[in-house]
C-alpha positions, 0 to 999 in steps of 0.5 A, a space after each residue: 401604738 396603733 397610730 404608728 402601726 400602719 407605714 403610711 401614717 409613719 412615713 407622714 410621722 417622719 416627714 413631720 419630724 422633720 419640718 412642718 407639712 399641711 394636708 397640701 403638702 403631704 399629699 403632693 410628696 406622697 401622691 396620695 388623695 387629701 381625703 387620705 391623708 386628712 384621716 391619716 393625720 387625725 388618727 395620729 393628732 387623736 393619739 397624740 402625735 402631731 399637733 397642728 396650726 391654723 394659718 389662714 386657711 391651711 392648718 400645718 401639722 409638727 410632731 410633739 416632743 421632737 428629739 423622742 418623737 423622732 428617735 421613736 419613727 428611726 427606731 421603728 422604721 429600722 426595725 421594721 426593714 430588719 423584720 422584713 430582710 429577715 423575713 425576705 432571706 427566709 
């Protein structure tokens, strides 16, 4: 899955698992540029990940499928920190 691939894109994917964000407020918790974040979020809208929402003239993104969604990010970002303590104690 190369949406997910990048820890970024996951850590968005995360942070939607939990409640529904716009570019806006993406970018404020994450200190990253709107440019940035609006090409992160189209690459996991494109894999089918988020959906969004227009409201106005903000459009919010969610996660599909929350219960699986959500087990998928937990069960890669731990893997991920176990790949790296392991990776760190060599």
């Amino acid at each position: 899955m190369h949406a997910v691939a990048d820890p970024q894109r996951l850590s968005i994917l995360a942070m939607l698992a939990e409640k529904e964000l716009c570019v806006t407020d993406l970018s404020s918790i994450t200190s990253d540029d709107l440019p940035t974040i609006s090409q992160r979020l189209k690459l996991l809208y494109e894999a089918g990940l988020v959906k969004r929402r227009r409201q106005g003239k903000h459009i919010f993104y969610s996660t599909v499928k929350k219960y699986y969604l959500t087990e998928a990010v937990f069960t890669l970002l731990d893997t991920s920190e176990n790949s790296q303590t392991s990776t760190d104690s060599e």
